[in-house]
C-alpha positions as CSV (number, residue, x, y, z in Angstrom):
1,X,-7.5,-3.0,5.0
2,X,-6.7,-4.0,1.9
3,X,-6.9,-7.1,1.4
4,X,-4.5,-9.1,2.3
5,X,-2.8,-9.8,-0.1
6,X,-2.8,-7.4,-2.1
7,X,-1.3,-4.5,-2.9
8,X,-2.0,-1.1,-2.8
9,X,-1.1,0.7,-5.4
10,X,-2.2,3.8,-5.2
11,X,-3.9,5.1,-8.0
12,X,-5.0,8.4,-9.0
13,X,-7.5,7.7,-11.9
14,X,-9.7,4.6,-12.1
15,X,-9.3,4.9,-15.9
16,X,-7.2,1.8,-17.3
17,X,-5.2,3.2,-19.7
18,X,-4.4,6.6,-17.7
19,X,-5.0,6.1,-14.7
20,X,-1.8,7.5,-12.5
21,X,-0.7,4.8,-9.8
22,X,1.3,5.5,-7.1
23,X,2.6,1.7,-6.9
24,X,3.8,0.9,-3.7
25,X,5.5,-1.6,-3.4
26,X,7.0,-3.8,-1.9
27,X,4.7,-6.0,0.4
28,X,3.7,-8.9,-0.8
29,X,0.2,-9.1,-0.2
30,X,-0.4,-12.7,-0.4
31,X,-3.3,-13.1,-1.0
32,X,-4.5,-10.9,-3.4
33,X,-3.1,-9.0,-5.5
34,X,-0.5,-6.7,-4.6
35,X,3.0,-5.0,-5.2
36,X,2.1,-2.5,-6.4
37,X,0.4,-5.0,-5.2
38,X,1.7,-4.5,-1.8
39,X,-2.1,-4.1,-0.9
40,X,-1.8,-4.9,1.8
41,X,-0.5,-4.3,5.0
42,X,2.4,-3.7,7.8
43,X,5.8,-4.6,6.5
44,X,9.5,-3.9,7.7
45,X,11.0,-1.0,6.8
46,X,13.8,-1.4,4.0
47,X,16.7,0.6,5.0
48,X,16.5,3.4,3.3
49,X,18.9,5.6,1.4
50,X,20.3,8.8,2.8
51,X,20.4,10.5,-0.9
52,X,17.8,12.6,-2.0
53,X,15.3,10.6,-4.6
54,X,16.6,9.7,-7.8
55,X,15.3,10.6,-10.7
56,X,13.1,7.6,-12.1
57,X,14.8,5.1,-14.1
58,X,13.4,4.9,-18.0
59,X,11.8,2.3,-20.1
60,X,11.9,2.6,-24.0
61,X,8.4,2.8,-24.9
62,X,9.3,1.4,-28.6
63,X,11.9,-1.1,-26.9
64,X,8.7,-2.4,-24.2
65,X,6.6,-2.7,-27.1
66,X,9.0,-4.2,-29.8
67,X,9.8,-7.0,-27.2
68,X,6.0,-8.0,-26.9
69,X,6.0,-7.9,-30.4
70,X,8.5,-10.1,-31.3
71,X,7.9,-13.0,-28.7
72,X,4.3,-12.6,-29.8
73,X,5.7,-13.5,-32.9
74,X,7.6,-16.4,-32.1
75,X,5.1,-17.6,-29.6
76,X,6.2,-16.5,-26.6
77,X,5.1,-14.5,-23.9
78,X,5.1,-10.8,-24.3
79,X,4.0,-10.5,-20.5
80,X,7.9,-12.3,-19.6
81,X,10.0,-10.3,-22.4
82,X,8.2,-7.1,-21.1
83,X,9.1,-7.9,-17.7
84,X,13.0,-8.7,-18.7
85,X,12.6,-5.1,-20.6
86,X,11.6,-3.1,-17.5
87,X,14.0,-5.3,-15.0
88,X,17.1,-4.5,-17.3
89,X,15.4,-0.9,-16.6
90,X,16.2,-0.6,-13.5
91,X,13.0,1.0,-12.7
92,X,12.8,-0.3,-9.1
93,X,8.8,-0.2,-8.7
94,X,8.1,-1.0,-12.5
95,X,6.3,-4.1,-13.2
96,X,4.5,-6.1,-15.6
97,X,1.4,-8.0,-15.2
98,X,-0.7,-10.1,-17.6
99,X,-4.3,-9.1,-18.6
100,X,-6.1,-11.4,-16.0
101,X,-3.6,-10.0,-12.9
102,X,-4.4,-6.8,-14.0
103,X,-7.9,-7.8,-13.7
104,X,-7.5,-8.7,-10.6
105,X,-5.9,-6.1,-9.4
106,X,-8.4,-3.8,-10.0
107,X,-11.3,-5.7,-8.4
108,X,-9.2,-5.6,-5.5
109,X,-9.5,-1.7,-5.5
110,X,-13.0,-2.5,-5.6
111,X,-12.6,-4.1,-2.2
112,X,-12.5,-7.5,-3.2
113,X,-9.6,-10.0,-4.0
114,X,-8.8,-14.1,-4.6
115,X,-6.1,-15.5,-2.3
116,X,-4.9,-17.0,0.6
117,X,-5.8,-14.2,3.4
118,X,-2.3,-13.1,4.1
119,X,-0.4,-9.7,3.7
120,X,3.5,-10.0,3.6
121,X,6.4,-7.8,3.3
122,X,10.2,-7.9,2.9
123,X,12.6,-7.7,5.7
124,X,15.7,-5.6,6.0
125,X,17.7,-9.5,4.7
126,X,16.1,-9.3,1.7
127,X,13.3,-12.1,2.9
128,X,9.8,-12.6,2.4
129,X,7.6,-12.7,5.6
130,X,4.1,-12.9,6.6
131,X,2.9,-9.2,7.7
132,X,-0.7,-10.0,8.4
133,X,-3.1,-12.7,8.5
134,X,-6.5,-12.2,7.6
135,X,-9.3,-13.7,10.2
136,X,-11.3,-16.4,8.9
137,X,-9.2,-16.6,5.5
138,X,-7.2,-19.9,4.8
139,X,-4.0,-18.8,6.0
140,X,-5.6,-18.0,9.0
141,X,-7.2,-21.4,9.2
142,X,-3.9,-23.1,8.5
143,X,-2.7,-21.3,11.6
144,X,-0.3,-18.9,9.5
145,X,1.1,-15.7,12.1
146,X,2.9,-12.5,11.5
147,X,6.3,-13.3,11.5
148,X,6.1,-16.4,9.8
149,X,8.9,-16.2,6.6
150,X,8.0,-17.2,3.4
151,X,10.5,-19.5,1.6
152,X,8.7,-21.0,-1.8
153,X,5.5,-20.7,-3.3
154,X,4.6,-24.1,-5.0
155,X,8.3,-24.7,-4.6
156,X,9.8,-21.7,-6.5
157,X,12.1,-19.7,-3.9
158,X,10.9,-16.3,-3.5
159,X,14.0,-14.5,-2.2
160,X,15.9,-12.4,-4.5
161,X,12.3,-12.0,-6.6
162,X,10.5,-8.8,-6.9
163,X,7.3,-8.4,-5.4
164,X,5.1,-8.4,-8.4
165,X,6.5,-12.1,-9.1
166,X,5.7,-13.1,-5.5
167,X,2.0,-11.6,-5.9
168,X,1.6,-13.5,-9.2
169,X,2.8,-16.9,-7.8
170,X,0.6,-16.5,-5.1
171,X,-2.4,-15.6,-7.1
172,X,-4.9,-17.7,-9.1
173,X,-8.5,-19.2,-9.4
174,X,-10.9,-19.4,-6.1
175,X,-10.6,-23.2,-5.0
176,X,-7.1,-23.9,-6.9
177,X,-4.5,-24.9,-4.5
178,X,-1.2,-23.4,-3.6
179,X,1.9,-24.9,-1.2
180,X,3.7,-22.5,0.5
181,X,7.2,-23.1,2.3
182,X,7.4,-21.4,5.9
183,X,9.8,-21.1,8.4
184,X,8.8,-20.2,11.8
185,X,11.9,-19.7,13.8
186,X,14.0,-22.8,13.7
187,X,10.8,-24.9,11.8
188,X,10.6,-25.5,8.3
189,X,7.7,-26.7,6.7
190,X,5.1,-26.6,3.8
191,X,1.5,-25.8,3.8
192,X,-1.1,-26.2,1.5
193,X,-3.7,-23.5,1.0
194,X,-6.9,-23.3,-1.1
195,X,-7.3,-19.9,-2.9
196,X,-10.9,-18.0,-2.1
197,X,-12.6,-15.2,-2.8
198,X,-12.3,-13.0,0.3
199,X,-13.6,-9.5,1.0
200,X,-11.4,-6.7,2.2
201,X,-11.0,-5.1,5.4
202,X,-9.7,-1.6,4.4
203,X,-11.2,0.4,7.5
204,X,-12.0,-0.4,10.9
205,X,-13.1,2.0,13.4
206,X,-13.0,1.1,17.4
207,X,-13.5,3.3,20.5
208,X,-11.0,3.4,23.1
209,X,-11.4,4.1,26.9
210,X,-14.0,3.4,29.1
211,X,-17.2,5.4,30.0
212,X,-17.8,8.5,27.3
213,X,-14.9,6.7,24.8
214,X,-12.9,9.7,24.2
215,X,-10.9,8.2,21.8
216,X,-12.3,6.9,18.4
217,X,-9.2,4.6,16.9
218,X,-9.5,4.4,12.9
219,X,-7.5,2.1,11.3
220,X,-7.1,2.4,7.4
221,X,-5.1,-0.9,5.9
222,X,-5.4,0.4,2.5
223,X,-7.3,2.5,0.2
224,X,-10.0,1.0,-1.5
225,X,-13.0,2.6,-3.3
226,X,-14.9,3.6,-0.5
227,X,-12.0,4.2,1.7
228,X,-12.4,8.0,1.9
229,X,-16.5,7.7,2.4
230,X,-16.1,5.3,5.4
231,X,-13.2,7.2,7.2
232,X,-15.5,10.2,6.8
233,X,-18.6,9.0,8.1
234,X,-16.4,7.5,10.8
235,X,-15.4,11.3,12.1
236,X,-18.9,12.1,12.0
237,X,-20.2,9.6,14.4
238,X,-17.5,10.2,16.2
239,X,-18.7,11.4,20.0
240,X,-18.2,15.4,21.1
241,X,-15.4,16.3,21.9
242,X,-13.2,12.7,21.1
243,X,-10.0,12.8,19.5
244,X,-8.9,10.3,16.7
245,X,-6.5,7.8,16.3
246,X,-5.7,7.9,12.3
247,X,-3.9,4.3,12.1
248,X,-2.1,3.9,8.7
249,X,0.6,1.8,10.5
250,X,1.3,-1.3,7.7
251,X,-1.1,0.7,5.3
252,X,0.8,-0.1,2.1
253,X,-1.3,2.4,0.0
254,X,-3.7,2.0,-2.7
255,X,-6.2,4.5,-4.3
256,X,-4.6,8.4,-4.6
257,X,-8.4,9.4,-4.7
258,X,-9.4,7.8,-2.0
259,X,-6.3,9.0,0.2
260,X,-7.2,12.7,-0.5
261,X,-10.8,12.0,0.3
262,X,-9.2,10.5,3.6
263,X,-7.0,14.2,3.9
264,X,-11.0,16.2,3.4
265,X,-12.0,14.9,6.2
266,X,-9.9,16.8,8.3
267,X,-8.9,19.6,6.2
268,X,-10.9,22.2,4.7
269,X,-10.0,22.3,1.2
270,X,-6.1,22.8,0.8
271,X,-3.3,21.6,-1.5
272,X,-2.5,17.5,-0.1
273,X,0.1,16.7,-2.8
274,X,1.9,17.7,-5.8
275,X,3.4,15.6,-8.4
276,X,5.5,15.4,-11.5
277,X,4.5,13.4,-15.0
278,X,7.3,13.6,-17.1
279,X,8.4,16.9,-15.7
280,X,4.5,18.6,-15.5
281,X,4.1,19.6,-11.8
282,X,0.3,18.6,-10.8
283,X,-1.6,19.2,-7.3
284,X,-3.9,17.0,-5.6
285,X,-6.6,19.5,-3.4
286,X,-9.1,18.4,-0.5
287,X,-12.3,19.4,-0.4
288,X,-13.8,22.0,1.8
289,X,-15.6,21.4,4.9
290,X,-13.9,18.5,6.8
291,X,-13.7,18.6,10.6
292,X,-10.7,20.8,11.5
293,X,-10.9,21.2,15.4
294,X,-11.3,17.5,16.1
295,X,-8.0,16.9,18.0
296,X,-6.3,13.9,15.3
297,X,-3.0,12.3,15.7
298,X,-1.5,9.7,13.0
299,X,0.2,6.7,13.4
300,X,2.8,5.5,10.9
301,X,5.7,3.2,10.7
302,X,8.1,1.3,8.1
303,X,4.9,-0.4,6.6
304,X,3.3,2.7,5.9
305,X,3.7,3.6,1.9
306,X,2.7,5.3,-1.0
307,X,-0.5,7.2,-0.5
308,X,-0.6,6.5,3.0
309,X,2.7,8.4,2.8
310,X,1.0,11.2,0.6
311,X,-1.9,11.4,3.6
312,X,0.2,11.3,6.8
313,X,2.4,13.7,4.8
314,X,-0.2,16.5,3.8
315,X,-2.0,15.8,7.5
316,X,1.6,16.6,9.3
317,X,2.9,19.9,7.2
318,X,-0.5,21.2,7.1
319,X,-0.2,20.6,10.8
320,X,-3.5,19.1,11.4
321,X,-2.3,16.2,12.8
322,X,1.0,14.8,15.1
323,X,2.1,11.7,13.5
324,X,3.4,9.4,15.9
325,X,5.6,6.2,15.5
326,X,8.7,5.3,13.4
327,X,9.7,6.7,10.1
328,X,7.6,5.8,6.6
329,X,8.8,3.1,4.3
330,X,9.9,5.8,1.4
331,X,7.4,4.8,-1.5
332,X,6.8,8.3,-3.2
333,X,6.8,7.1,-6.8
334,X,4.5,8.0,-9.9
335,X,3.7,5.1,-12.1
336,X,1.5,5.2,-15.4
337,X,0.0,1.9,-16.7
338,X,0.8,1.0,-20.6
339,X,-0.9,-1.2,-22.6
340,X,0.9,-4.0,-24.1
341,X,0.1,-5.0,-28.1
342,X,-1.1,-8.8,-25.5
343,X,-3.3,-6.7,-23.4
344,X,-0.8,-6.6,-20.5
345,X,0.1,-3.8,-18.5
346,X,3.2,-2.6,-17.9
347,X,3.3,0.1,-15.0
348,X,6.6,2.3,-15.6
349,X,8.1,4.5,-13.3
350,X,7.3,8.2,-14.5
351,X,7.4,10.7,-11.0
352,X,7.7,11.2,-7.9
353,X,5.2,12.7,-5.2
354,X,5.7,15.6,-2.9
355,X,4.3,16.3,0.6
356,X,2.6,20.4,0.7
357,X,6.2,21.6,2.2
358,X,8.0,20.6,-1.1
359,X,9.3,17.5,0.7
360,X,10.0,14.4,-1.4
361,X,9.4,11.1,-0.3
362,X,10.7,8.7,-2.6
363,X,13.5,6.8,-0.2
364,X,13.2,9.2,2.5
365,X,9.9,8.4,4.3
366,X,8.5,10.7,6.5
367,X,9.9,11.4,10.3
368,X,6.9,11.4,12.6
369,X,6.7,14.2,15.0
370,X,7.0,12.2,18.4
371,X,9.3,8.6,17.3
372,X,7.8,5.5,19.1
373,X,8.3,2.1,17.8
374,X,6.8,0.6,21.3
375,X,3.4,2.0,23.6
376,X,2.5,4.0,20.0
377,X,-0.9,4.1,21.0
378,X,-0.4,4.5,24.4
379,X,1.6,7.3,23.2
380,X,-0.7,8.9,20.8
381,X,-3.6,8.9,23.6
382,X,-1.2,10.9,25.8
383,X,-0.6,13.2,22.9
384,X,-4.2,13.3,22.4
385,X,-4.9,14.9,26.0
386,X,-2.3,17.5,25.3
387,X,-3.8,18.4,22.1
388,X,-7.3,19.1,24.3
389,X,-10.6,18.0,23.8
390,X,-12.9,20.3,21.3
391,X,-16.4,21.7,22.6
């Protein structure tokens, strides 16, 4: 999964300067880098509006880049009067980050990241909470647990602050130190956490059932470079005859490549995705030859976002797949990165995705086929044997 803490923002080109990103949002991915970063994992669903998406908010290009101007100027940051540029915006998943958490961000695409081993995500209240811990990082040494709220990082509240401020309080050097505030039920406290250089867990494959292992569970936390390879190989080990488990439950997003490379493995060839830039309609295809009688059922929920939206999406109307769970967090957004005259990047709101149907995503989410928010897997195995076994 993506690392925890960070965020996966999906991103369709690895290029910097044009590479499209389908941020998504709105998990905190402690650790690493995320909004956008949400790289990271499960979080609870926002409610989400009834309307159809909106159409993205604007930035002035010349206003964005007049602002980093002047404040260059007067020696001050560009990064912050960029940032009060795009929040004035009211471009919900825009953000601004500064050359070095830009950096960062895209090592953590290349499966690594520096933080405290943690994925967060917002609750329907508007607070900060721990999503996942990462085993063996230092939150999970200092005993952190899903659940646990987040109240300050080195004593700056984090409610009412967008994600990509939470990500870049929580981010910093390997070694460096960073106190969180953390309520656990009716205990409040403070913790203090050393910053490391931890490794992503963006895949993990397991067998289910006893004997021949029917069932082959692949969980996909976020995707990374590599992603689509690994989920691929995975179908090909995969016993005769087993069904699969696609688990993008809490899978916050991440690379659009890497999701579509994710969709070949079970398609052969076929449109995934289309997308608008400024009003130009574009289509993401798979490639031939994945594995299209393999019985497959998807798991989602309110934590799934953003390119794990575009995959369960193109996997459900193509109707290769019954996705099982609770409906999609609603993260269908286009964002383009802009360079800043600092070397910032400001990523602005362009687009929106759609699934192959013509559905849009963007504060709908996606309905899955059979609604379980309890026994999901138990669910998707019984599923599973009504889908058959292949021969």
């Amino acid at each position: 999964m993506l690392g925890p803490e960070f965020c996966t923002r999906p991103r369709g080109a690895r290029s910097r300067g044009a590479a499209l990103t389908f941020v998504f949002a709105t998990v905190v991915a402690t650790a690493a880098v995320t909004n956008c970063l949400p790289r990271d994992e499960e979080r609870t669903r926002e409610p989400l509006p009834a309307a159809r998406a909106a159409s993205p908010a604007t930035v002035d290009r010349e206003e964005l880049d007049r602002a980093a101007r002047e404040a260059m100027a007067d020696g001050k940051s560009a990064t912050k009067a960029a940032q009060e540029v795009v929040s004035r915006s009211g471009d919900r998943w825009g953000a601004v980050y500064d050359r070095r958490e830009y950096e960062e961000f895209e090592q953590a695409l290349d499966g690594a990241y520096t933080g405290v081993g943690l994925s967060a995500r917002r609750d329907e209240d508007g607070r900060v909470e721990v999503a996942r811990v990462q085993p063996g990082g230092p939150a999970a040494k200092a005993g952190l647990k899903p659940g646990d709220r987040l109240r300050t990082v080195d004593g700056r509240p984090v409610r009412g602050r967008s994600v990509s401020e939470v990500v870049a309080l929580l981010r910093g050097a390997a070694g460096t130190p960073v106190v969180l505030g953390l309520e656990r039920g009716t205990r409040a406290w403070t913790e203090t956490l050393r910053r490391a250089r931890l490794a992503t867990e963006d895949v993990t494959v397991q067998r289910l059932g006893d004997g021949a292992a029917r069932v082959v569970r692949i969980k996909v936390a976020a995707f990374t470079k590599g992603t689509g390879e690994r989920v691929r190989r995975a179908v090909r080990e995969a016993p005769d005859g087993a069904g699969v488990v696609l688990d993008l439950r809490g899978s916050s997003g991440g690379l659009v490549s890497e999701a579509v490379s994710v969709a070949s493995a079970f398609l052969d060839g076929g449109l995934v995705a289309t997308y608008d830039v400024h009003g130009e309609e574009k289509a993401l295809y798979a490639q031939p030859g994945g594995d299209t009688r393999r019985p497959l059922v998807a798991l989602v929920d309110g934590g799934t976002m953003s390119a794990a939206e575009l995959l369960a999406g193109a996997l459900q109307d193509r109707g290769r797949a019954v996705t099982v769970g609770t409906r999609t967090f609603g993260k269908g957004s286009v964002q383009m990165p802009n360079r800043l005259p600092d070397g910032s990047v400001a990523e602005l709101t362009v687009g929106h995705y759609r699934t192959p149907a013509g559905h849009a995503v963007d504060g709908r989410g996606i309905t899955p086929d059979v609604t379980a928010a309890e026994g999901v897997e138990e669910r998707a195995r019984t599923v599973l044997s009504g889908l058959g076994t292949t021969s």
